[in-house]
PyMOL Python script that loads the backbone (N, CA, C, O; Angstrom):
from pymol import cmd

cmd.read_pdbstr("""\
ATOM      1  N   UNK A   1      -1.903  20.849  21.024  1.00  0.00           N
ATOM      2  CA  UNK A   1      -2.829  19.806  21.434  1.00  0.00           C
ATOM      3  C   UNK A   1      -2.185  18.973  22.535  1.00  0.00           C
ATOM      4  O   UNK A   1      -0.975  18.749  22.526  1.00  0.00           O
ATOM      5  N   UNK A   2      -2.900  18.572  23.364  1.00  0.00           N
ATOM      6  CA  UNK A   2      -2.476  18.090  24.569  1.00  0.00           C
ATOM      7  C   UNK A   2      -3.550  17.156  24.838  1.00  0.00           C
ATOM      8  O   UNK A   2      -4.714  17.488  24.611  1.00  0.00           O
ATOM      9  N   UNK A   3      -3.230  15.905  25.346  1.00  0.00           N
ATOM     10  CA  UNK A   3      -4.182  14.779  25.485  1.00  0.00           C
ATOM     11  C   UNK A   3      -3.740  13.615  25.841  1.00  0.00           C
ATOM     12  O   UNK A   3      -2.517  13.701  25.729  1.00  0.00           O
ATOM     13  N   UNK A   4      -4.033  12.493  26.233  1.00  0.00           N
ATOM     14  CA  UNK A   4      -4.026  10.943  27.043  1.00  0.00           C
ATOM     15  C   UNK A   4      -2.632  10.282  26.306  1.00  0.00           C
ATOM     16  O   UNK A   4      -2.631  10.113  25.087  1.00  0.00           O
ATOM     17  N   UNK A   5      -1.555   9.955  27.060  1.00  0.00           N
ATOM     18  CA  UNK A   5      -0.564   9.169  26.484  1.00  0.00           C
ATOM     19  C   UNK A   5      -1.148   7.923  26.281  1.00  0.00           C
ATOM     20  O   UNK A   5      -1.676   7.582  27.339  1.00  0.00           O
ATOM     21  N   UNK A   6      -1.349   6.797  25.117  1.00  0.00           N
ATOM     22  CA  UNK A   6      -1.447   5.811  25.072  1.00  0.00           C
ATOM     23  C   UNK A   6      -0.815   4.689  25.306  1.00  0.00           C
ATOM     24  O   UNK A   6      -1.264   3.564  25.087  1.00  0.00           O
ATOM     25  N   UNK A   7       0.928   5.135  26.048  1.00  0.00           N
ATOM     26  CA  UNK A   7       1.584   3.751  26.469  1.00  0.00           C
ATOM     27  C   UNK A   7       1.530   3.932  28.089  1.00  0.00           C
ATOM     28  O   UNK A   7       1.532   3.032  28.929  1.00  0.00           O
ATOM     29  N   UNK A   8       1.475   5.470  28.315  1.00  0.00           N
ATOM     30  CA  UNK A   8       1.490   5.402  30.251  1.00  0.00           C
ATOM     31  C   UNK A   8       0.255   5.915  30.859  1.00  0.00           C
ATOM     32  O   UNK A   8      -0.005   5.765  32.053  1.00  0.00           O
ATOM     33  N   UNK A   9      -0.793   6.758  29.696  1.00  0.00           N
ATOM     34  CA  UNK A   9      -1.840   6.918  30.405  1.00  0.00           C
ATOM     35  C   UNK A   9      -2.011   8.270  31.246  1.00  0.00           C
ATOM     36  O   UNK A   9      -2.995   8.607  31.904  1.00  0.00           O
ATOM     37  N   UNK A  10      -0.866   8.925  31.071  1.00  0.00           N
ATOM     38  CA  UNK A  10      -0.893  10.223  31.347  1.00  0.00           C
ATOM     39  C   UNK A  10      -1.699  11.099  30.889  1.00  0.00           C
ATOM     40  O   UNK A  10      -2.055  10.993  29.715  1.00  0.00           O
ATOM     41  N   UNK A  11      -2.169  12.141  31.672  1.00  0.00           N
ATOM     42  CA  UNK A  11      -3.116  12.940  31.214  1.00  0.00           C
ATOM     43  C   UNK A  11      -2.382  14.253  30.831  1.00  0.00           C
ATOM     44  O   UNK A  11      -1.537  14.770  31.562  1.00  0.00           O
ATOM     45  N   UNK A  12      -2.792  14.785  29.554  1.00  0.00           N
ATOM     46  CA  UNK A  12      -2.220  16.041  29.095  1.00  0.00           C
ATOM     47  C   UNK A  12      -1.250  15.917  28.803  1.00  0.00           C
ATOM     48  O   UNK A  12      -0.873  16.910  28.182  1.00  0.00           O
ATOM     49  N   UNK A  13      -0.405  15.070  28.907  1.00  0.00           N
ATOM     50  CA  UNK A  13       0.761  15.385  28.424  1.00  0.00           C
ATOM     51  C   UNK A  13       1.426  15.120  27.326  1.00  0.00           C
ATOM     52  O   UNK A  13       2.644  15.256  27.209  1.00  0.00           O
ATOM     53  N   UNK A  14       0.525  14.656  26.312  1.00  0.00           N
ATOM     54  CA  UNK A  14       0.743  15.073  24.777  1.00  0.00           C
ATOM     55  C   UNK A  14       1.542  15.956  24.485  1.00  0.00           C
ATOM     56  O   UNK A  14       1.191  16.735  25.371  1.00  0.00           O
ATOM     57  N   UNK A  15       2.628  16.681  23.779  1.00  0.00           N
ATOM     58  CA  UNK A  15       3.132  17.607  23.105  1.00  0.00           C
ATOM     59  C   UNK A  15       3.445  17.651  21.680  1.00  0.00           C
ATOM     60  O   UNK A  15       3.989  16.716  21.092  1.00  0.00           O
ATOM     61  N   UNK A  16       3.017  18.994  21.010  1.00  0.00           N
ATOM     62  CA  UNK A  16       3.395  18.349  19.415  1.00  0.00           C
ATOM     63  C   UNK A  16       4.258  19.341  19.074  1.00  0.00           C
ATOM     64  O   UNK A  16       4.207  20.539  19.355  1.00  0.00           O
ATOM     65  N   UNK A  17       5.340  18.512  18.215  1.00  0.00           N
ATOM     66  CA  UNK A  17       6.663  18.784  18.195  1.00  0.00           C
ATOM     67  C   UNK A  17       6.660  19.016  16.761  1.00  0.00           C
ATOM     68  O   UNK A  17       5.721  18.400  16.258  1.00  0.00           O
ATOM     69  N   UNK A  18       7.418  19.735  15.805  1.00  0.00           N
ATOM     70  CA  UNK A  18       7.535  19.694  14.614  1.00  0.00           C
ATOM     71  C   UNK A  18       9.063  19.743  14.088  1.00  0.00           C
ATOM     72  O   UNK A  18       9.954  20.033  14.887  1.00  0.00           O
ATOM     73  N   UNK A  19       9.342  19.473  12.810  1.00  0.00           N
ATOM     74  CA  UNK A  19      10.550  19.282  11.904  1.00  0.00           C
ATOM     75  C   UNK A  19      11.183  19.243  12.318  1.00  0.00           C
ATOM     76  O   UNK A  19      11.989  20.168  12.223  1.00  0.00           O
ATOM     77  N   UNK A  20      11.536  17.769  13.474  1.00  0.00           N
ATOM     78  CA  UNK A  20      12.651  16.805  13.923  1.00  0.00           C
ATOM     79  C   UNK A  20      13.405  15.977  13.021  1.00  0.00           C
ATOM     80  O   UNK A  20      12.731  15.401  12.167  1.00  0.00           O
ATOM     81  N   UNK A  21      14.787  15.761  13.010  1.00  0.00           N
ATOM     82  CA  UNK A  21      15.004  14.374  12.718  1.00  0.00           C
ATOM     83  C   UNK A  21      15.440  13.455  13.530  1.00  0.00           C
ATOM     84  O   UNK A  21      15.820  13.644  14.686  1.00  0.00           O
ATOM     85  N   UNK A  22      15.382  12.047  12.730  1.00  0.00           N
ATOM     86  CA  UNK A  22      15.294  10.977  13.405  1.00  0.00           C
ATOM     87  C   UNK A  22      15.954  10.365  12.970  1.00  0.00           C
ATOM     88  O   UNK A  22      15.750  10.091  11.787  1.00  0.00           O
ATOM     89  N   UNK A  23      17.528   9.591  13.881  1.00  0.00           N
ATOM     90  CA  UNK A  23      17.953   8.307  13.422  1.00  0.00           C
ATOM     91  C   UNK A  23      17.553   6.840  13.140  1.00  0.00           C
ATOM     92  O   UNK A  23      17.811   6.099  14.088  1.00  0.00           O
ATOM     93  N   UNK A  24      17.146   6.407  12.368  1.00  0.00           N
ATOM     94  CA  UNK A  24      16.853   4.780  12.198  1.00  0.00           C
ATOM     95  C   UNK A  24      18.360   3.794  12.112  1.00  0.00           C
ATOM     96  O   UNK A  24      19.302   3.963  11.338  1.00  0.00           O
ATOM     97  N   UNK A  25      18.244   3.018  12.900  1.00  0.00           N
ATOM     98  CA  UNK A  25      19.574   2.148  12.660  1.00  0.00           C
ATOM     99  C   UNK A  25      18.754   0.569  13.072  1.00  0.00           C
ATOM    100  O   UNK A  25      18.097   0.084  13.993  1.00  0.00           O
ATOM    101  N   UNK A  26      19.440   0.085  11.360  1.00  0.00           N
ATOM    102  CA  UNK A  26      18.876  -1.647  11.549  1.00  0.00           C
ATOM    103  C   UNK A  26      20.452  -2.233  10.838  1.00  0.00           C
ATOM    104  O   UNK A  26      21.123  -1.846   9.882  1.00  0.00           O
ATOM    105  N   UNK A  27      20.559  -2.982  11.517  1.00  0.00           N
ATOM    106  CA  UNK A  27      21.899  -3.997  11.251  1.00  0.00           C
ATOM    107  C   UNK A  27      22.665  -3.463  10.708  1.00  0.00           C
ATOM    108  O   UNK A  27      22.757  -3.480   9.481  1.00  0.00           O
ATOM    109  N   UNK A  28      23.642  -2.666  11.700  1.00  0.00           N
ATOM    110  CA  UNK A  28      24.779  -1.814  11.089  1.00  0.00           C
ATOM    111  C   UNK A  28      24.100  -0.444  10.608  1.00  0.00           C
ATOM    112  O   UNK A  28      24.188   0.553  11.325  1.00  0.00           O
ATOM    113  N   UNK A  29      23.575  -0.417   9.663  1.00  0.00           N
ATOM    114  CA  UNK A  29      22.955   0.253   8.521  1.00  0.00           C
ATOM    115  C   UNK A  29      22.325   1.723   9.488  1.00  0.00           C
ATOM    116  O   UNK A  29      21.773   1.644  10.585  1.00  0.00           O
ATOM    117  N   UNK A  30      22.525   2.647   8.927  1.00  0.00           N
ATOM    118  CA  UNK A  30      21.311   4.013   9.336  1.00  0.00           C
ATOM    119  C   UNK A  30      21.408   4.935   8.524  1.00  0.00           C
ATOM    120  O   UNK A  30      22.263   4.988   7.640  1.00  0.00           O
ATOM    121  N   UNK A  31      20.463   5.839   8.755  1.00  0.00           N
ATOM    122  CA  UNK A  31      19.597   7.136   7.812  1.00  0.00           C
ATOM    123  C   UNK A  31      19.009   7.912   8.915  1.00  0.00           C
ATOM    124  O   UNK A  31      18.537   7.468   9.962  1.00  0.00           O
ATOM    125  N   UNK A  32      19.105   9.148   8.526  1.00  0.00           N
ATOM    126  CA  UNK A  32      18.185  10.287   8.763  1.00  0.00           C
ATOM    127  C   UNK A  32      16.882  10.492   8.519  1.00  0.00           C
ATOM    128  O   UNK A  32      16.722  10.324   7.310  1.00  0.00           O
ATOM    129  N   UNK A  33      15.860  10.770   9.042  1.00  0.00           N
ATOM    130  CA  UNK A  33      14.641  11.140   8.302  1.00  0.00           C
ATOM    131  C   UNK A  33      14.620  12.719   9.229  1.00  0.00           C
ATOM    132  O   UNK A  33      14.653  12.890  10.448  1.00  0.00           O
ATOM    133  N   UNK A  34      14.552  13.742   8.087  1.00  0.00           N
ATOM    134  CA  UNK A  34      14.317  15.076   8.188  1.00  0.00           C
ATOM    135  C   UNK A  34      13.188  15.333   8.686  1.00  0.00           C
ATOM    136  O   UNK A  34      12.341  14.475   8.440  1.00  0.00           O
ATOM    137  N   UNK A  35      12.751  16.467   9.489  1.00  0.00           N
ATOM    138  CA  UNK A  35      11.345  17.356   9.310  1.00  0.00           C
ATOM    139  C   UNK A  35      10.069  16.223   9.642  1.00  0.00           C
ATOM    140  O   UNK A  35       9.032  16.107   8.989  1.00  0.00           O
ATOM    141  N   UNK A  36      10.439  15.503  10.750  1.00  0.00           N
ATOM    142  CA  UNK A  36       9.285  14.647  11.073  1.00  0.00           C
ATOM    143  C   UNK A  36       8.212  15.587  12.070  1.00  0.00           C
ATOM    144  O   UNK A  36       8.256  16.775  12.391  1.00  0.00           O
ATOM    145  N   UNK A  37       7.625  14.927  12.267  1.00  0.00           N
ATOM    146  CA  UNK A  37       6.250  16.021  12.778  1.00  0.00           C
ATOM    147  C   UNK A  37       5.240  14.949  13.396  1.00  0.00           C
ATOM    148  O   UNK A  37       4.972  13.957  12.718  1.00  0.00           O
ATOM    149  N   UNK A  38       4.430  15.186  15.189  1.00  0.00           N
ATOM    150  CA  UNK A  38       3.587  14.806  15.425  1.00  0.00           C
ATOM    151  C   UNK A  38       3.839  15.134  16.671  1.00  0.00           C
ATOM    152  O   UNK A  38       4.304  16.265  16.812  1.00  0.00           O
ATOM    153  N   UNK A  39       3.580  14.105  18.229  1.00  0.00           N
ATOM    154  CA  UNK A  39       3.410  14.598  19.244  1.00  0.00           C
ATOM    155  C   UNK A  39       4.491  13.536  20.212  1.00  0.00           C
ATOM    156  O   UNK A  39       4.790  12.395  19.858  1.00  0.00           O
ATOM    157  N   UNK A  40       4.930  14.137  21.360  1.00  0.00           N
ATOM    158  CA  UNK A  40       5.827  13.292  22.690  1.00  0.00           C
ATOM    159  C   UNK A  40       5.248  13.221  23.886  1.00  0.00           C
ATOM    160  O   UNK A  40       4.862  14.258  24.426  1.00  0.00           O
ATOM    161  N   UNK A  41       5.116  12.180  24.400  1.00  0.00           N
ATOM    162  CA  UNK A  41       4.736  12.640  25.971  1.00  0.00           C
ATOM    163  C   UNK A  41       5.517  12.896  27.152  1.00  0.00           C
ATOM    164  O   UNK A  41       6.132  12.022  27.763  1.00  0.00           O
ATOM    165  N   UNK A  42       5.497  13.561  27.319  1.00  0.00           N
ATOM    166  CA  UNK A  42       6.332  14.356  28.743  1.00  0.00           C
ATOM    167  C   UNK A  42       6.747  13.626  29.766  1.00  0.00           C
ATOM    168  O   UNK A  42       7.745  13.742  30.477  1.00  0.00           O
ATOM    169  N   UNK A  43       5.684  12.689  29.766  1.00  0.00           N
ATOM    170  CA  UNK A  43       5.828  11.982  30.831  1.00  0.00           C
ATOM    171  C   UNK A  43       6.894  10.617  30.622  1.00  0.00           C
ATOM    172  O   UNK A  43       7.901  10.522  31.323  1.00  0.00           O
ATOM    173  N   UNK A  44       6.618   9.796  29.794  1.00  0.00           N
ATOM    174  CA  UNK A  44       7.168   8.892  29.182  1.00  0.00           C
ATOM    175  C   UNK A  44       8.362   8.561  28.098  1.00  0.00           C
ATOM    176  O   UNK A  44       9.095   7.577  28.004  1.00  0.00           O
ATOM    177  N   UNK A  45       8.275   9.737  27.336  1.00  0.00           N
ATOM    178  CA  UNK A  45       8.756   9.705  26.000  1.00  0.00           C
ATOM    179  C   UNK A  45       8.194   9.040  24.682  1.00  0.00           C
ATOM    180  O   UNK A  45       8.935   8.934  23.705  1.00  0.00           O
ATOM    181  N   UNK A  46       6.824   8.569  24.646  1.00  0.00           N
ATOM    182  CA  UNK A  46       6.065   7.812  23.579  1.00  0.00           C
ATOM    183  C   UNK A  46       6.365   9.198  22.292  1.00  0.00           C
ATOM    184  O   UNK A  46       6.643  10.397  22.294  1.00  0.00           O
ATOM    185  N   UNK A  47       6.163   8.387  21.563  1.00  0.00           N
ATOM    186  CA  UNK A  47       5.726   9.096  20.093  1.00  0.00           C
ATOM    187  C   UNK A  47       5.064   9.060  19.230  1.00  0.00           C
ATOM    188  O   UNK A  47       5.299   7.915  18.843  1.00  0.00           O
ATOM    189  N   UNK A  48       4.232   9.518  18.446  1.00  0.00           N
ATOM    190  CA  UNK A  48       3.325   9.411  17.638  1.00  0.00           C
ATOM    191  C   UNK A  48       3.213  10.639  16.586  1.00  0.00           C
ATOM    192  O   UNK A  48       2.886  11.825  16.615  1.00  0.00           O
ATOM    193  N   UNK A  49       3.792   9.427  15.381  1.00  0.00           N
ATOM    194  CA  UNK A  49       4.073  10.346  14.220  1.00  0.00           C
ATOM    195  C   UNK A  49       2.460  11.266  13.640  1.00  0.00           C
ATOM    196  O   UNK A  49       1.320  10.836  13.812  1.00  0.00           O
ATOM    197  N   UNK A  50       2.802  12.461  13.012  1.00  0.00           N
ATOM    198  CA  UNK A  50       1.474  12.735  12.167  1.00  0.00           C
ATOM    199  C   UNK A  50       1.435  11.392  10.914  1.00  0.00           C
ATOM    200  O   UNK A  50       2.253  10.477  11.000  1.00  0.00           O
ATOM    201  N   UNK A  51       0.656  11.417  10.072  1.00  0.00           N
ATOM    202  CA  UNK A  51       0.758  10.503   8.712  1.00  0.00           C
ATOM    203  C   UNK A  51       1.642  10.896   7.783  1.00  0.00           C
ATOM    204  O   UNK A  51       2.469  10.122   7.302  1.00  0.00           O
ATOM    205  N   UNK A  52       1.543  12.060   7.476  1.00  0.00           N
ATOM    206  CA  UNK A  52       2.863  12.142   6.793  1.00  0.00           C
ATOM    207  C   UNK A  52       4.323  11.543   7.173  1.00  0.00           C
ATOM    208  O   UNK A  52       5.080  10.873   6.471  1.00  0.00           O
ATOM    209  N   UNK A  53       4.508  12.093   8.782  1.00  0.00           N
ATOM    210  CA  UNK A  53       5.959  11.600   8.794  1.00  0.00           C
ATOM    211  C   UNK A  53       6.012  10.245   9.117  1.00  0.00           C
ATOM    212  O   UNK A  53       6.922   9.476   8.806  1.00  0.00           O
ATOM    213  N   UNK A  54       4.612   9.873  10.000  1.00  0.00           N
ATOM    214  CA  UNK A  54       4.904   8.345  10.318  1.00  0.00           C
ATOM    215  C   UNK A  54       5.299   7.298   8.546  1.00  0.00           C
ATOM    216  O   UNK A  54       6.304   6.587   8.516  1.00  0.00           O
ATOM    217  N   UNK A  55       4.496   7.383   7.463  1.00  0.00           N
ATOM    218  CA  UNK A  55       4.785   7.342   5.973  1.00  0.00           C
ATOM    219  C   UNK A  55       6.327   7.546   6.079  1.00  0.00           C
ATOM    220  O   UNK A  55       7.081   6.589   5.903  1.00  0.00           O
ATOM    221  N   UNK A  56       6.700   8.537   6.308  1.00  0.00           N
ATOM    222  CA  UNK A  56       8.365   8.370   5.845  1.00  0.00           C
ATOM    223  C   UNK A  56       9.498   8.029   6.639  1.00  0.00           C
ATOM    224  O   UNK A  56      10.689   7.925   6.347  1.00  0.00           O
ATOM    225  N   UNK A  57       8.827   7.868   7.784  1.00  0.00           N
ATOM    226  CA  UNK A  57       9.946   7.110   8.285  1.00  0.00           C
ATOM    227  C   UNK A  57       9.573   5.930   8.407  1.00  0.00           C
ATOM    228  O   UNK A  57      10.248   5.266   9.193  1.00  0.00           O
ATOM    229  N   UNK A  58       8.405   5.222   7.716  1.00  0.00           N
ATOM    230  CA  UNK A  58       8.424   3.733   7.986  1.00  0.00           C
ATOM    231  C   UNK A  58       8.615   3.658   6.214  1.00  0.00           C
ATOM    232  O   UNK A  58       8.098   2.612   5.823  1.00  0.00           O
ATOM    233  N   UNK A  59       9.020   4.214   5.420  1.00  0.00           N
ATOM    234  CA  UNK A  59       9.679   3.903   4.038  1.00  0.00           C
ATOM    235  C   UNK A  59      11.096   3.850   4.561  1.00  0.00           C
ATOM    236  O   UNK A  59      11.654   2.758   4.455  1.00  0.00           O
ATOM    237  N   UNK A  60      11.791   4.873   5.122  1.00  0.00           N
ATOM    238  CA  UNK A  60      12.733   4.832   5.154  1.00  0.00           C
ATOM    239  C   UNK A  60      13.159   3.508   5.831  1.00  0.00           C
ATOM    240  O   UNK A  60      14.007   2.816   5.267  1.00  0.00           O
ATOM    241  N   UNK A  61      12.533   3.052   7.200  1.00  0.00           N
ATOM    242  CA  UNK A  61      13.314   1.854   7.645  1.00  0.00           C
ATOM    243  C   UNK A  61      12.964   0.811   6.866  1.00  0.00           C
ATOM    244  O   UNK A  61      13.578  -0.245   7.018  1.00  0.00           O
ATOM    245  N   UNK A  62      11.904   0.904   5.877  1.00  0.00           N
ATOM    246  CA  UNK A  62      11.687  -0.366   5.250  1.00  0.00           C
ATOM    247  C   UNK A  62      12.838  -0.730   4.166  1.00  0.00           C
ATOM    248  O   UNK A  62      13.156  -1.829   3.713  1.00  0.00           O
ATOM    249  N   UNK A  63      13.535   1.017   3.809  1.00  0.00           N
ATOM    250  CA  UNK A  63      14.538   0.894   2.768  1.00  0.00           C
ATOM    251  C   UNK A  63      15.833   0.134   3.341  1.00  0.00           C
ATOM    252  O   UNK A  63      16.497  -0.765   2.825  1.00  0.00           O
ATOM    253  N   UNK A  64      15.944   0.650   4.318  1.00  0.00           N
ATOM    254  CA  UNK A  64      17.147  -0.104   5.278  1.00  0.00           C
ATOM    255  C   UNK A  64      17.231  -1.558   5.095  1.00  0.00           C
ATOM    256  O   UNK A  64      18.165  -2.154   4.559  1.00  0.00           O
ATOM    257  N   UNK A  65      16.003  -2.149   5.666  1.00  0.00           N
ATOM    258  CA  UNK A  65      15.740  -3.616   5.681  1.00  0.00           C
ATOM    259  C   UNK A  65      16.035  -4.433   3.914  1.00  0.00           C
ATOM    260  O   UNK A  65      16.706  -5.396   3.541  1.00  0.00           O
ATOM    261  N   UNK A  66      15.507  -3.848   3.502  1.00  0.00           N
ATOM    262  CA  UNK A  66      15.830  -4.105   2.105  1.00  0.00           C
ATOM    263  C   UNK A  66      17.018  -3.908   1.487  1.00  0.00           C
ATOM    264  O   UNK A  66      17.298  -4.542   0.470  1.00  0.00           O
ATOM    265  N   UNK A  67      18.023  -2.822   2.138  1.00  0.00           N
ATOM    266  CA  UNK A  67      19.235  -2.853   1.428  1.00  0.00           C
ATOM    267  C   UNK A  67      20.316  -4.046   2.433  1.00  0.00           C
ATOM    268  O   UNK A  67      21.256  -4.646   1.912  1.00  0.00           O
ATOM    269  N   UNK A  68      20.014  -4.164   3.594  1.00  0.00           N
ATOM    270  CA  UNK A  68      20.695  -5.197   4.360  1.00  0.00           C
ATOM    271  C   UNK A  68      20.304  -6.629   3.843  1.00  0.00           C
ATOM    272  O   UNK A  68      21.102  -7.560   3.734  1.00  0.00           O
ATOM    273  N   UNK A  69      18.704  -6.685   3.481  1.00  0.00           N
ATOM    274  CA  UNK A  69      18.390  -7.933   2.657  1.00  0.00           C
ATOM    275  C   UNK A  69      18.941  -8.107   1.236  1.00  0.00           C
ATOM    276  O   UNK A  69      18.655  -9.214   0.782  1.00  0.00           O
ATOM    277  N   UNK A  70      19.721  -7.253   0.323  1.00  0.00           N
ATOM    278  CA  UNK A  70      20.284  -6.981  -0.757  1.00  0.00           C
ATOM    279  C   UNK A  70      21.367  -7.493  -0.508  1.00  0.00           C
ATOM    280  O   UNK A  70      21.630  -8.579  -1.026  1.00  0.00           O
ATOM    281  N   UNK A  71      22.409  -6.779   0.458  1.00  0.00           N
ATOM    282  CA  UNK A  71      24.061  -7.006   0.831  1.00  0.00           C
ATOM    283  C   UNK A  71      23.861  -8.568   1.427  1.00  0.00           C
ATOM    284  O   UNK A  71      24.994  -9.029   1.288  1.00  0.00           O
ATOM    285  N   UNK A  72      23.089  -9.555   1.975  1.00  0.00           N
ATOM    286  CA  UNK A  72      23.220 -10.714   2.098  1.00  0.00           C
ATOM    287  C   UNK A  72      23.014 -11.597   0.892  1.00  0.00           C
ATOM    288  O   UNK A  72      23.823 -12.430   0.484  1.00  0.00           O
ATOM    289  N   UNK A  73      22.071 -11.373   0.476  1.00  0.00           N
ATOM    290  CA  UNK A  73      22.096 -11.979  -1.514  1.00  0.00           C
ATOM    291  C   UNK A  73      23.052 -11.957  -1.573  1.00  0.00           C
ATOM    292  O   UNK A  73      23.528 -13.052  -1.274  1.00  0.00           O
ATOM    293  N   UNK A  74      24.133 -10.866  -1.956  1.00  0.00           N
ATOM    294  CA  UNK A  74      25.048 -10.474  -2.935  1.00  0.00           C
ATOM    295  C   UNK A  74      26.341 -11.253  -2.234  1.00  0.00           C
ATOM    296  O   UNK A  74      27.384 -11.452  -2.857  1.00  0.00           O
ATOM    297  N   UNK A  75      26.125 -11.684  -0.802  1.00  0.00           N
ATOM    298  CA  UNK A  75      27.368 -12.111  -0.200  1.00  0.00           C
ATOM    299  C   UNK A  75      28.198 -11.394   0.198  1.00  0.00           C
ATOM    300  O   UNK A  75      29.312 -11.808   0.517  1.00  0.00           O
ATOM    301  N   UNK A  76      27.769  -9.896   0.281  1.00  0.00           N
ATOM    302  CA  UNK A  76      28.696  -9.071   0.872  1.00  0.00           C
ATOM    303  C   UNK A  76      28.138  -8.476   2.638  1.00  0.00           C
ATOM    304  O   UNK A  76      26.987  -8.541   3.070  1.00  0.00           O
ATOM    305  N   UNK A  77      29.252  -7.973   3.308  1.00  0.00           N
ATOM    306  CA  UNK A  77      28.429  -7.662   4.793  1.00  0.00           C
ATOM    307  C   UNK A  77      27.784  -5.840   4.626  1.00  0.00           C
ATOM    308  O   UNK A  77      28.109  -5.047   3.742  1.00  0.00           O
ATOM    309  N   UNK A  78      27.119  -5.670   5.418  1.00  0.00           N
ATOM    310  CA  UNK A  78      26.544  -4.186   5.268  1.00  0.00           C
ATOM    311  C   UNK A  78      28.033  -2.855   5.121  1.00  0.00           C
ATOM    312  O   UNK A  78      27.961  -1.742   4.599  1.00  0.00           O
ATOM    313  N   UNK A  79      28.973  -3.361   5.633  1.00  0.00           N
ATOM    314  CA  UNK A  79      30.235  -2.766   5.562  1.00  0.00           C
ATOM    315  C   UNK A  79      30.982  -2.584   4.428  1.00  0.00           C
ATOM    316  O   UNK A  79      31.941  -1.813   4.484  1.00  0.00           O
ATOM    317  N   UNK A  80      30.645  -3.308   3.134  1.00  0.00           N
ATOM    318  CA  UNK A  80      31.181  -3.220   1.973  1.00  0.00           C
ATOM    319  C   UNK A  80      32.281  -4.249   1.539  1.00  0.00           C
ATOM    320  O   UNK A  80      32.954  -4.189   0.510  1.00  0.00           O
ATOM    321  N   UNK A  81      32.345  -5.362   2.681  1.00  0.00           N
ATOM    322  CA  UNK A  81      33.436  -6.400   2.795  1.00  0.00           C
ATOM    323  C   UNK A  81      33.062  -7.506   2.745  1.00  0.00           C
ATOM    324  O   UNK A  81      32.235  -7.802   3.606  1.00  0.00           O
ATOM    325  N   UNK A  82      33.458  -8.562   1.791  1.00  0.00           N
ATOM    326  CA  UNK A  82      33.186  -9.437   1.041  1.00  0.00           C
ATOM    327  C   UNK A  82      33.389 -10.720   2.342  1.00  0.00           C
ATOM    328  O   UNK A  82      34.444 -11.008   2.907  1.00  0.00           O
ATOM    329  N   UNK A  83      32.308 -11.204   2.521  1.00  0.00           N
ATOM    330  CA  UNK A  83      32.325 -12.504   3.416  1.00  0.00           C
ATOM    331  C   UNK A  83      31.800 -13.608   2.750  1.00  0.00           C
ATOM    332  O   UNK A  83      31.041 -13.428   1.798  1.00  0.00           O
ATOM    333  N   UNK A  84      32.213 -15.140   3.260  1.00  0.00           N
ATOM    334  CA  UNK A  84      32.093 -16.138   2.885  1.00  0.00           C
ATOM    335  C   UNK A  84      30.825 -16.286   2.437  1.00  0.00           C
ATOM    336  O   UNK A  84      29.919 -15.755   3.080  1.00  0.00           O
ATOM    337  N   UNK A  85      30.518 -17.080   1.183  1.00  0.00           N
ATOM    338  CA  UNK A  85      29.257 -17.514   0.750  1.00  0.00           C
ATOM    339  C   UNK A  85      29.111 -18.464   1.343  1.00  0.00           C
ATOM    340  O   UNK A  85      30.174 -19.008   1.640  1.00  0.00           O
ATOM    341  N   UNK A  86      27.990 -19.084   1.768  1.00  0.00           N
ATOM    342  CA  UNK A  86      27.790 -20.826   2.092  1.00  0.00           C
ATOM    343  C   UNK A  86      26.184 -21.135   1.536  1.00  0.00           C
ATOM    344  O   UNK A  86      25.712 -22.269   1.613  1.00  0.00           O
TER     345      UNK A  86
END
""", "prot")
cmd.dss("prot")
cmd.show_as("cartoon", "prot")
cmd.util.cbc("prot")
cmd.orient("prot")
């Protein structure tokens, strides 16, 4: 399938790509997400997940956010090293 980029407006140059992975990195912190699937544009580099993978890789970074929001509770840094409480 080939069709209209929605960030540059390119014509055709949709491409759909299948069972990529993808690094996510939020504060320090990253993960893999396996076997993602949907389309790139040629022109630009936009992306647009199918539903399935867009679903797992927005769990996955949501898990991220949540374990960096965990290690500040606890008073520790994402590194495993104990920093000042205040």
């Amino acid at each position: 399938m080939t069709g209209k980029c929605a960030n540059c407006e390119s014509r055709k140059s949709m491409r759909h790509f299948t069972n990529e992975n993808f690094t996510i990195t939020c504060a320090g912190l990253t993960t893999e997400v396996e076997g993602l699937s949907g389309w790139r544009c040629d022109a630009c580099g936009e992306m647009k997940f199918d539903a399935d993978s867009a679903r797992r890789y927005a769990a996955a970074g949501d898990a991220l956010v949540l374990r960096e929001r965990q290690s500040k509770k606890l008073g520790t840094s994402i590194t495993g090293l104990d920093s000042p409480r205040t």
